[in-house]
C-alpha positions in Angstrom: 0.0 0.0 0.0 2.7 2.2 0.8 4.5 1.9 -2.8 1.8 2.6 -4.7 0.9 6.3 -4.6 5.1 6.6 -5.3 4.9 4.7 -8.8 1.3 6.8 -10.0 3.6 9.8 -8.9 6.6 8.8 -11.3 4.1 8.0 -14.2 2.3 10.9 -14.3 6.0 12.7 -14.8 6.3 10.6 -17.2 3.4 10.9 -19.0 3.4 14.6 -18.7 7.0 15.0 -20.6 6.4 12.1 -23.0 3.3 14.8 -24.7 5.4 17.3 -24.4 3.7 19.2 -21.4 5.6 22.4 -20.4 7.6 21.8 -17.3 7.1 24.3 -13.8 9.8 26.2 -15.7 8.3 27.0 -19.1 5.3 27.8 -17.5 6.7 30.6 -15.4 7.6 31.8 -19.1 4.6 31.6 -21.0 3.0 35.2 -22.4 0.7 37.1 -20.6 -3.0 36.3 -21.5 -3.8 38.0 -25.2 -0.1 38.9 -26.0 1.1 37.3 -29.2 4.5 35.1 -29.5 6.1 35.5 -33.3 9.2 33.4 -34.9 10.8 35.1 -37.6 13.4 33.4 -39.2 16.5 35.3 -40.8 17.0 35.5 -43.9 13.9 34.3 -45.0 14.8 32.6 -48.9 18.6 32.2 -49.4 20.5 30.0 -51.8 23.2 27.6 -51.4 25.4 24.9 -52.1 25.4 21.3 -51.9 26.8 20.4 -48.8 27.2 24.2 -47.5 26.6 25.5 -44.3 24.7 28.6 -43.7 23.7 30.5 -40.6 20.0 31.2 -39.6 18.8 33.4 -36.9 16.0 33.7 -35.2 13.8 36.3 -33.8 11.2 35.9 -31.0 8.8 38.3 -29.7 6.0 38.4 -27.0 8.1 36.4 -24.7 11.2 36.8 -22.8 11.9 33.1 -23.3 13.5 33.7 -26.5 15.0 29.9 -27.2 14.1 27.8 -30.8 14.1 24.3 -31.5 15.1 24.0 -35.2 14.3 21.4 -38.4 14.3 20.8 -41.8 10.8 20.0 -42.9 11.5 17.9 -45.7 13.3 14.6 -45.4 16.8 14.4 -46.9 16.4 18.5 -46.8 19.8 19.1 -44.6 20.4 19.2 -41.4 20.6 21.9 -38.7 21.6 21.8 -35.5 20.3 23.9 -32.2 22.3 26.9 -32.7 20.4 27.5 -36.6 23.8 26.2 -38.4 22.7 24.6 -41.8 24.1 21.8 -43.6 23.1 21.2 -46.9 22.6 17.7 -48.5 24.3 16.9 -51.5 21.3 16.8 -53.7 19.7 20.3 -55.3 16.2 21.1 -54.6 13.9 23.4 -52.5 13.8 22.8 -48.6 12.3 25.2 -45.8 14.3 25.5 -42.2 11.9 25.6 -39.6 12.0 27.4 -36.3 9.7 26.7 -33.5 9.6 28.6 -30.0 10.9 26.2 -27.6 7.5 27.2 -24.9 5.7 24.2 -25.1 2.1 26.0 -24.7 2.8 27.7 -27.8 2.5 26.9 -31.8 4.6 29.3 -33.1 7.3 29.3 -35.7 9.1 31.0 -38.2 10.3 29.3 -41.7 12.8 30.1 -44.4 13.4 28.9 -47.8 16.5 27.2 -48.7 17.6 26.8 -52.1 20.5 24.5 -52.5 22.0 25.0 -56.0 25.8 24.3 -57.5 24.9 28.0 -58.6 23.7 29.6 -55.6 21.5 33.3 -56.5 23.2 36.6 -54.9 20.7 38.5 -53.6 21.6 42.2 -54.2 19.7 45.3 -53.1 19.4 48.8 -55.0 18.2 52.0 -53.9 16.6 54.1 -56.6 17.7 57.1 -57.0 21.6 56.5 -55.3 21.4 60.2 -54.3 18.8 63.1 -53.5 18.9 66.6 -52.8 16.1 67.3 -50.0 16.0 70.9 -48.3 15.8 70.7 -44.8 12.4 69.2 -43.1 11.8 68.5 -46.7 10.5 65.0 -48.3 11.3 62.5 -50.8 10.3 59.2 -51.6 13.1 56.4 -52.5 12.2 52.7 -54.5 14.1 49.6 -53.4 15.2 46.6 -56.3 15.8 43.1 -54.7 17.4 40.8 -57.2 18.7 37.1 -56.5 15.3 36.6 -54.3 12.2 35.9 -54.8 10.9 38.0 -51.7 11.0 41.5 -53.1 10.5 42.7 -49.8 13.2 45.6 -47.5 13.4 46.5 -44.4 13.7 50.8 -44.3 16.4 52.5 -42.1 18.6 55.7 -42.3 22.2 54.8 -41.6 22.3 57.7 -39.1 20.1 57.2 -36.5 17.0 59.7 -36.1 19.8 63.0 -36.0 19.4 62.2 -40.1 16.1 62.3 -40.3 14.0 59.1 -40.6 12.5 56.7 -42.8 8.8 55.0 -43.4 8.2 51.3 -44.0 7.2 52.5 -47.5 10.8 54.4 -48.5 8.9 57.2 -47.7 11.9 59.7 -46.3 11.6 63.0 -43.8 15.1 65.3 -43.9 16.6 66.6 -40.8 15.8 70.0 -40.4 19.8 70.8 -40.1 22.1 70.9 -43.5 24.0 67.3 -43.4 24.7 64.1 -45.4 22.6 61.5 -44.9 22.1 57.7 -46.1 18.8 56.1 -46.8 19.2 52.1 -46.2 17.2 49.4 -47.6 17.9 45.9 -46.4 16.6 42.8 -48.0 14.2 40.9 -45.8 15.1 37.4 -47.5 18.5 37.7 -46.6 19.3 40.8 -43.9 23.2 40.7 -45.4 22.1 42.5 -48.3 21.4 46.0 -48.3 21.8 49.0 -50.6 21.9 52.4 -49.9 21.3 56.3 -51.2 23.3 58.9 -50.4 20.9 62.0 -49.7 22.4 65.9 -49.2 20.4 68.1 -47.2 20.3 71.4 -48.5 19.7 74.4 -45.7 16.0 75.4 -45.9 15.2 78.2 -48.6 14.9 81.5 -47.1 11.3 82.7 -48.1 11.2 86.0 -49.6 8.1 87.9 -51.2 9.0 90.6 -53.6 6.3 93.4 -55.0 5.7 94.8 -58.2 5.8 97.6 -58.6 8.0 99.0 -55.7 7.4 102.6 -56.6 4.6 104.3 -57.8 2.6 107.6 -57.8 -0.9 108.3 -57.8 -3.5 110.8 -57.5 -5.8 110.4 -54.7 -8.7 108.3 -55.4 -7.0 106.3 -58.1 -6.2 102.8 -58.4 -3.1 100.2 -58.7 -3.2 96.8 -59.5 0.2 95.3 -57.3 1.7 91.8 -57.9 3.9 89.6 -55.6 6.1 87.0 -56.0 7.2 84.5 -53.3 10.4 82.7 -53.7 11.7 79.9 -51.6 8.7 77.9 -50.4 8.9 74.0 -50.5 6.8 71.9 -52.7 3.3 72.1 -51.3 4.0 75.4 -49.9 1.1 78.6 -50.3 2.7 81.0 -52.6 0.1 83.4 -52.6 0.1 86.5 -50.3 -2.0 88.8 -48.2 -2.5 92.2 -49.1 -2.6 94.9 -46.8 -2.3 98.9 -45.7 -2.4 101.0 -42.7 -5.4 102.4 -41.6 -5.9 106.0 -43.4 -3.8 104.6 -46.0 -6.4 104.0 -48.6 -7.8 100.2 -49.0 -6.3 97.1 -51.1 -8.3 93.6 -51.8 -6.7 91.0 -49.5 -6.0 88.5 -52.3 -6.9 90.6 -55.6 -3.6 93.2 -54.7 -5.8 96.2 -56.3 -5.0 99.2 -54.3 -6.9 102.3 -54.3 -5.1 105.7 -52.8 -6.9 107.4 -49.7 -8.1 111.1 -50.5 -5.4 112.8 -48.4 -2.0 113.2 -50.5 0.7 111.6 -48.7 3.5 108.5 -49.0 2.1 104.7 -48.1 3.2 101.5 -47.5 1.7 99.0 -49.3 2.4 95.5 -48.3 2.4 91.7 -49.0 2.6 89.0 -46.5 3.6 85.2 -47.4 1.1 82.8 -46.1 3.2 80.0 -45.8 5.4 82.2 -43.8 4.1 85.1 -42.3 7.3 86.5 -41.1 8.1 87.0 -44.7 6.4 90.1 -46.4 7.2 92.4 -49.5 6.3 96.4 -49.1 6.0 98.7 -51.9 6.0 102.6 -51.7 2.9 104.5 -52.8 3.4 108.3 -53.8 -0.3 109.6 -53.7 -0.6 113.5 -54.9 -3.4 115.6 -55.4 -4.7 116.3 -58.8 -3.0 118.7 -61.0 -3.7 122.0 -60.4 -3.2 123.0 -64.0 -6.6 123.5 -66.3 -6.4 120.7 -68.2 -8.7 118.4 -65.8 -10.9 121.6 -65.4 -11.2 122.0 -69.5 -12.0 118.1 -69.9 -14.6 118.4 -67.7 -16.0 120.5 -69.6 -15.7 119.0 -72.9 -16.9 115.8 -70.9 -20.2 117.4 -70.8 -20.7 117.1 -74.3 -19.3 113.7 -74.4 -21.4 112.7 -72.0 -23.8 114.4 -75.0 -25.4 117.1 -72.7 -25.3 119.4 -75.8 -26.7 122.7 -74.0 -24.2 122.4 -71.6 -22.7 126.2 -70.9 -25.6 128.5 -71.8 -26.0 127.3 -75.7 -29.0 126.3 -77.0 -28.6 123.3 -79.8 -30.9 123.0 -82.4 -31.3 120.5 -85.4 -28.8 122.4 -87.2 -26.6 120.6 -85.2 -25.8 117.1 -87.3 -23.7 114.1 -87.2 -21.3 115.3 -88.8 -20.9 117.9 -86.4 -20.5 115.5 -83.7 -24.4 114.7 -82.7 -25.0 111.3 -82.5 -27.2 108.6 -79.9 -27.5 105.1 -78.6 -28.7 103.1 -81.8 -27.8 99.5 -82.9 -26.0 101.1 -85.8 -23.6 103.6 -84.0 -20.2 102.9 -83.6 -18.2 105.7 -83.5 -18.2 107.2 -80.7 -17.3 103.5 -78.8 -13.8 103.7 -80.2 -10.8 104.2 -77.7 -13.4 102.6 -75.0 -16.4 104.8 -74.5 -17.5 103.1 -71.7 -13.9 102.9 -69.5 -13.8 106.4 -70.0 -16.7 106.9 -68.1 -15.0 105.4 -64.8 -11.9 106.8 -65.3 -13.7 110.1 -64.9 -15.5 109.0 -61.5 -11.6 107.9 -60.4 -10.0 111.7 -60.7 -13.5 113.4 -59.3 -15.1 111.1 -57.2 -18.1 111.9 -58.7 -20.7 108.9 -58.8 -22.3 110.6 -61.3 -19.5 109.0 -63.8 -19.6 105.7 -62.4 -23.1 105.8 -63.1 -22.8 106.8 -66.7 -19.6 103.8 -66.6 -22.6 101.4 -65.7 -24.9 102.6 -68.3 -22.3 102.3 -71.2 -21.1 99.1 -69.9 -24.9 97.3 -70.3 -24.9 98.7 -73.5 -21.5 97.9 -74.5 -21.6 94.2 -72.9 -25.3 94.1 -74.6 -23.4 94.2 -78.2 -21.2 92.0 -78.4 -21.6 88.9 -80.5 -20.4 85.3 -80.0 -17.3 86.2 -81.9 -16.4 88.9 -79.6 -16.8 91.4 -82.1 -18.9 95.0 -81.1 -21.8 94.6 -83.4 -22.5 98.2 -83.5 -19.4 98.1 -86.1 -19.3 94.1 -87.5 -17.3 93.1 -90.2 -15.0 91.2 -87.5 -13.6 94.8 -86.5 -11.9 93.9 -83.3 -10.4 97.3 -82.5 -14.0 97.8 -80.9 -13.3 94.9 -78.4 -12.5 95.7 -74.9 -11.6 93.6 -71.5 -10.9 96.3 -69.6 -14.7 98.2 -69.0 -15.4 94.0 -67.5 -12.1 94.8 -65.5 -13.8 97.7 -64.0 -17.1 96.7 -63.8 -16.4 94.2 -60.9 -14.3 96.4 -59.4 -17.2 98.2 -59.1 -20.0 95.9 -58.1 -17.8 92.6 -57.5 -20.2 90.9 -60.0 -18.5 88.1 -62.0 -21.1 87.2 -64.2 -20.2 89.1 -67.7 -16.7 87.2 -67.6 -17.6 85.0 -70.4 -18.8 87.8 -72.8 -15.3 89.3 -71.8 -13.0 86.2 -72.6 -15.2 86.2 -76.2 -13.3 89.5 -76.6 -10.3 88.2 -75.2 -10.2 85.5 -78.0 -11.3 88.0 -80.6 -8.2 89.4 -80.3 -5.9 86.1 -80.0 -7.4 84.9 -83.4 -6.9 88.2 -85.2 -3.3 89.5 -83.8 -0.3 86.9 -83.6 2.2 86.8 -80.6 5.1 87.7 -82.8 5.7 90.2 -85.3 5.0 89.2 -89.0 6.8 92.2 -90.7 5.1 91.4 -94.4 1.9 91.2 -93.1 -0.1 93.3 -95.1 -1.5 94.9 -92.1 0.1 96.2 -89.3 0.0 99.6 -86.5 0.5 99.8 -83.0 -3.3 100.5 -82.6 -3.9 97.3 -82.6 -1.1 95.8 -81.0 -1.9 98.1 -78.4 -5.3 96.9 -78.2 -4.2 92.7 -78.1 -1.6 93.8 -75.4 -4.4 95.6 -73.7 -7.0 93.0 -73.5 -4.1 90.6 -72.4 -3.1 92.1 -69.7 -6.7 93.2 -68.6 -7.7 89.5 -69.2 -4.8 88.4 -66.5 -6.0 91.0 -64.0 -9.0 89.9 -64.1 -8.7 86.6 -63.8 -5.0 85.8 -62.9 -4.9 83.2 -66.1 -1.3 82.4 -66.4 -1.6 82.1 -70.3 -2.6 85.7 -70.7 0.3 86.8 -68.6 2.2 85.0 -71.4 0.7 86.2 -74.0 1.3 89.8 -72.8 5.1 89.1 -72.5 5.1 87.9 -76.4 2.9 91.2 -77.3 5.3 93.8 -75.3 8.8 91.4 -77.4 6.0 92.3 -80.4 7.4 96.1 -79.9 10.7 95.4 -79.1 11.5 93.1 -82.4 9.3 95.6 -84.8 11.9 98.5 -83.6 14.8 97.0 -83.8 17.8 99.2 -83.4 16.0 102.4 -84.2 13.9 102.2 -81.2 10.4 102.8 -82.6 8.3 100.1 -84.6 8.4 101.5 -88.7 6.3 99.7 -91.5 5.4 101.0 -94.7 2.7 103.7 -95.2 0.9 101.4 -97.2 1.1 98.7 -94.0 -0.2 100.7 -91.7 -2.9 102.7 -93.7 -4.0 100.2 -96.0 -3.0 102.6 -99.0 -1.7 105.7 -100.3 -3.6 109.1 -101.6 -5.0 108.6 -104.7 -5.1 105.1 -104.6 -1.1 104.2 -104.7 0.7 102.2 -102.3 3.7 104.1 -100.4 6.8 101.9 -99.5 8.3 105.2 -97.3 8.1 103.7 -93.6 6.2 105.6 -91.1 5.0 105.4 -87.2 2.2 106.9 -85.4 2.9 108.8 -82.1 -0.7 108.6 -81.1 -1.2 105.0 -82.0 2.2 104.4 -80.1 0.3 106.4 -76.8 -2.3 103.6 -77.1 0.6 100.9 -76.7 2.1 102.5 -74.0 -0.8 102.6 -72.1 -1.1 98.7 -71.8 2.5 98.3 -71.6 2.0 100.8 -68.6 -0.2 98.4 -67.2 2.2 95.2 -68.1 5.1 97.3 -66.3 2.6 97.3 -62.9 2.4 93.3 -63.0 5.2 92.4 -64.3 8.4 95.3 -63.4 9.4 94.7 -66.4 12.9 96.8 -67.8 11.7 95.5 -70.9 8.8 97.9 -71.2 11.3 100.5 -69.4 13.7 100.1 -72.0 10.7 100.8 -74.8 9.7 103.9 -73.3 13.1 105.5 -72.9 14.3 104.7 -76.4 10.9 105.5 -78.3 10.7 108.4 -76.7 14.0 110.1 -78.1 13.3 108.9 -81.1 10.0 110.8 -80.7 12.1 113.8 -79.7 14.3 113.4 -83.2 11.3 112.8 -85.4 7.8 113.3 -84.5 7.4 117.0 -83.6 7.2 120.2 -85.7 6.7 124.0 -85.4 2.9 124.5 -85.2 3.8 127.5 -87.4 3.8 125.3 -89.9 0.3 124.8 -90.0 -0.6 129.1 -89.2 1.2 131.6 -88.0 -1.8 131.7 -84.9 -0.4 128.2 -83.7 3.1 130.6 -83.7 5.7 129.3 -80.3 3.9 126.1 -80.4 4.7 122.4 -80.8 2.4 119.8 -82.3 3.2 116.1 -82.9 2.6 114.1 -85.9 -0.2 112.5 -87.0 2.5 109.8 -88.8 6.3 110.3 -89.5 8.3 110.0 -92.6 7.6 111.9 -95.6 4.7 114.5 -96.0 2.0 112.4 -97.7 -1.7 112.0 -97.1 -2.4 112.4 -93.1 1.3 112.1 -92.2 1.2 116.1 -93.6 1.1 119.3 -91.2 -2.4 119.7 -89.5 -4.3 121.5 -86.5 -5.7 118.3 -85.8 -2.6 117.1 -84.9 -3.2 119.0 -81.5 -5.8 116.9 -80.3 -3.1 114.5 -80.1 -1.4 116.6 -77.6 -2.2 114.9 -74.3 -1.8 111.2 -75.4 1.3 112.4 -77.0 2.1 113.8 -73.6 1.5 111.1 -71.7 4.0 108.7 -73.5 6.7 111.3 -72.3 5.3 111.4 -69.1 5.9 107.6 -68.8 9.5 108.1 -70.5 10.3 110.3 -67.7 9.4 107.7 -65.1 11.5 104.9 -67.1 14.3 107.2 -67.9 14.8 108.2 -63.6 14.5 104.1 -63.4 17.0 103.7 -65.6 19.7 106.4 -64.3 19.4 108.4 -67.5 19.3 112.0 -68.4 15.6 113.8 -68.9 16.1 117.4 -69.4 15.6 117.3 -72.8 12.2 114.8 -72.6 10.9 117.3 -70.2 11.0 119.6 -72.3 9.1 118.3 -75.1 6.8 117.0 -72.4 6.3 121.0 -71.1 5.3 121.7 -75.0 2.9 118.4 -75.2 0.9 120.2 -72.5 0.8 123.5 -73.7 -0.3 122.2 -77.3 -3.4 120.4 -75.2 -4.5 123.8 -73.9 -3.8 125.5 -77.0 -6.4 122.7 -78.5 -9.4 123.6 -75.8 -10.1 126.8 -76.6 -9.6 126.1 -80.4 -12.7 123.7 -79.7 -14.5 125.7 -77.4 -17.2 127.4 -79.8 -19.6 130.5 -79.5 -22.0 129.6 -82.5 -24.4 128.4 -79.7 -27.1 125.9 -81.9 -23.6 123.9 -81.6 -22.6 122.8 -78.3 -19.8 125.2 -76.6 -17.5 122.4 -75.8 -17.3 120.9 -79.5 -16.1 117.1 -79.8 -15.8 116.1 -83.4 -15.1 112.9 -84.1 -16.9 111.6 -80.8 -14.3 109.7 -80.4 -11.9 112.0 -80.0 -12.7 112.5 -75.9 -12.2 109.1 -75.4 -8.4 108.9 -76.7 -8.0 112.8 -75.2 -9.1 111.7 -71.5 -7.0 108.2 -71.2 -4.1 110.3 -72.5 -4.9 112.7 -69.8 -5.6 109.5 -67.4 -2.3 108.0 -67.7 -0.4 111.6 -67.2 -1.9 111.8 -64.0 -1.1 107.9 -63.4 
């Protein structure tokens, strides 16, 4: 009786280790309840040769008891011992090496491929690209090639440590945020002796900077500026717009739009431009605002706007039928075209910009319905037709949601905008049979209007190509010449002039957009235009008004069109009404000649003359036969050129 309960004891033990039950021992090791034990086996697929030995490892997690029982699963696979040494047999074939966690309460292994070959595959790893450039806290994304292995698979690291930056599981790489050199390592996960690597410089982190165009500028109170900035040094993804801004009394400026409009006190001001993605960074640009001139001329085009604005009676006279069409009479009809040339309805806001008056802006809104109401699906003004497109305008839409923020005529605008892209090439075409600055004034003009509007990157571009138009048509004389026959279509008396010629007042319409270019773009190009065509105005385009009658005696008036003295390039009084946008190209030259570092005593001058010759032209039109109106405008048009001359003196 007393043996027995010994010899159930000593079975039981070994029963217990004959199924493999975990001793007291294991079972002080085995996980905590719902942690995980893993086996990996290292290198995972490898190759080699009959009767070779070869290394595994093993990797156990979950479990401080970190000890593997190796096998080969396949009989006549090899043999491997407890520490993971292989021994390959001497036949080639496939086998797998097998490594089970030596806890006996749990089923968890790890298994790697052997490939026993008299030609055993080299795994090799490459890193694509082998080097990078990646600015500081930059990113940049790096492919890994596994060859020799079937298991395509790498293992991410950077050589460094974390002080280079790291690495995700996806190649996926973060730069320091110091300047360094760096290596990006990717290790093959069949066989963890492989690896290849990148070399990756990192760059210091680009400076931000926001730079505003123009820097300088002067204004008359009440007017308006369109600024541009551009921001340099932001990283890929990186805002590059900015934030517009001015002190308070210092007029107002859209936040994101950059258009500026001067207080009504004269003073300096600071306009500026902060970088969203780094708001440290901003731009500034210095704003000269002045009052208006106190000379007469704004005083005598009021006056003569009255009549434009086709208040006939205006001043005391009393207009009867006597007074015609071809006197200057004319009204709204489907069939009148005239008086829309040069931009009737732009006109009408530039006059509310240099009095304030709303009474202009409400005549601006009146043209503009009609004006928008007119224009076909070819972009054409149908008023005029026959695919005139010197009657097409983008800058009255410019205005118009300036005024009332209303987008809705925009694509009634871009009909014009394309008018002008399928009638007037980029570059200049010297035997076209057709060609004046008019109308590459006009292209330029609804270019540049087009980008302000709507910031479209392709009109920006175009405008560039239009302002080289000048540049390449003048050559090394400085102002565009084509024969007379080019640029008027013909001779007097039907012949066909080969003598080259330019026109001064056509030339002011060109300046005016490239004005407008300049303010977007700073460009010296444009600077470089106005100096050059502006002394070769001074050797060539002006004459003794005495020429015309001893009355116009100590005056100056510009031509009509250089070269020889044929058909309207002869000496006339009308020439004076091109007085103030003669003017104002001067005026401009004097701005781009101080830019420049360049002499303007003798531009000033000829500007000093400009201005008298446009006073010496009001009171020539000023009338007394009163069934006329006092303030006489024939052609219609001719206010509309007179006042944006006027405009962009003041400008």
């Amino acid at each position: 009786m007393t043996r027995r309960p010994v010899l159930v004891s000593i079975l039981a033990v070994l029963f217990s280790s004959a199924c493999g039950a975990p001793s007291s021992q294991s079972a002080v090791l085995d996980p905590p309840a719902g942690q995980t034990v893993t086996v990996q086996t290292l290198p995972i697929d490898v190759s080699v040769a009959p009767g070779a030995t070869f290394q595994f490892s093993a990797q156990v997690t979950g479990t401080s008891d970190t000890s593997v029982v190796w096998s080969v699963a396949e009989a006549g696979g090899g043999m491997v011992d407890a520490a993971g040494l292989y021994t390959a047999p001497a036949i080639e074939g496939t086998f797998h090496v097998r490594a089970d966690s030596a806890m006996a309460s749990v089923k968890s292994f790890g298994t790697s491929v052997v490939h026993v070959t008299s030609a055993p595959r080299q795994v090799a790893v490459a890193v694509n690209p082998p080097t990078a450039t990646v600015p500081a806290g930059g990113s940049f994304t790096f492919a890994a090639a596994v060859t020799g292995s079937t298991v395509g698979t790498v293992i991410w690291t950077v050589q460094e440590g974390s002080s280079c930056g790291s690495v995700s599981s996806t190649g996926a790489y973060t730069a320091p945020t110091s300047a360094s050199t760096c290596h990006v390592v990717a290790t093959s996960a069949a066989d963890t002796t492989k690896s290849g690597s990148a070399t990756v410089t990192v760059t210091a982190a680009p400076v931000v900077t926001v730079s505003v165009s123009p820097t300088t500028t002067s204004m008359t109170t009440g007017g308006t500026r369109t600024f541009s900035a551009t921001v340099s040094g932001t990283t890929a993804g990186q805002s590059t717009a900015v934030t517009w801004s001015v002190p308070a009394g210092a007029g107002s400026i859209g936040a994101s739009t950059g258009v500026y409009v001067a207080p009504a006190t004269a003073g300096t001001y600071v306009v500026t431009a902060t970088s969203v993605a780094a708001p440290t960074e901003i731009g500034t640009a210095t704003v000269t605002v002045t009052a208006p001139p106190s000379d007469d001329v704004l005083a005598n085009l009021l006056n003569f706007a009255e009549t434009w604005n086709r208040n006939w009676n205006f001043g005391g006279h009393t207009v009867t039928d006597a007074f015609t069409s071809d006197q200057g009479r004319w009204d709204y009809t489907d069939t009148t075209y005239e008086p829309w040339l040069f931009d009737r309805a732009t006109v009408g806001y530039r006059l509310f910009e240099m009095t304030g008056n709303t009474r202009w802006r409400d005549q601006f809104l009146v043209d503009f319905a009609f004006y928008r109401a007119h224009i076909d699906a070819q972009g054409i003004f149908t008023p005029k037709g026959s695919g005139d497109t010197k009657y097409g305008y983008v800058t009255p839409f410019v205005l118009y949601e300036k005024a009332t923020g209303d987008q809705q005529y925009r694509p009634i605008a871009r009909r014009i905008y394309d008018s002008w892209i399928r009638e007037w090439p980029n570059d200049f075409q010297p035997n076209a049979s057709m060609w004046t600055e008019r109308e590459l004034a006009f292209a330029l003009e609804a270019a540049v209007a087009w980008y302000e509007m709507t910031g479209e990157a392709a009109a920006l571009t175009r405008s560039a190509a239009l302002v080289n138009q000048w540049t390449v048509a003048s050559g090394s004389v400085g102002a565009p010449l084509v024969t007379y026959t080019q640029h008027e279509g013909g001779g007097p008396g039907g012949t066909t002039p080969t003598n080259l010629t330019n026109s001064p007042w056509m030339s002011a319409l060109y300046f005016q957009a490239a004005r407008r270019y300049y303010e977007i773009s700073n460009s010296s190009e444009v600077l470089a235009q106005a100096s050059r065509y502006a002394d070769w105005l001074n050797a060539n385009a002006f004459y003794d008004a005495a020429l015309v009658h001893p009355q116009y005696a100590g005056l100056v008036f510009p031509r009509y069109l250089t070269g020889e003295l044929i058909g309207d390039a002869g000496y006339d009084y009308g020439n004076m009404a091109h007085c103030l946008d003669v003017g104002a190209i001067l005026k401009f030259a004097l701005f781009a000649k101080q830019q420049r570092g360049e002499s303007q005593t003798t531009i000033q001058n000829r500007y000093n003359q400009m201005r008298a010759c446009a006073s010496a032209d009001f009171v020539v039109w000023t009338r007394t036969a009163d069934y006329l109106p006092m303030y006489r405008i024939n052609p219609p048009r001719k206010f509309n050129w007179q006042l944006r001359g006027y405009y962009e003196d003041v400008h």
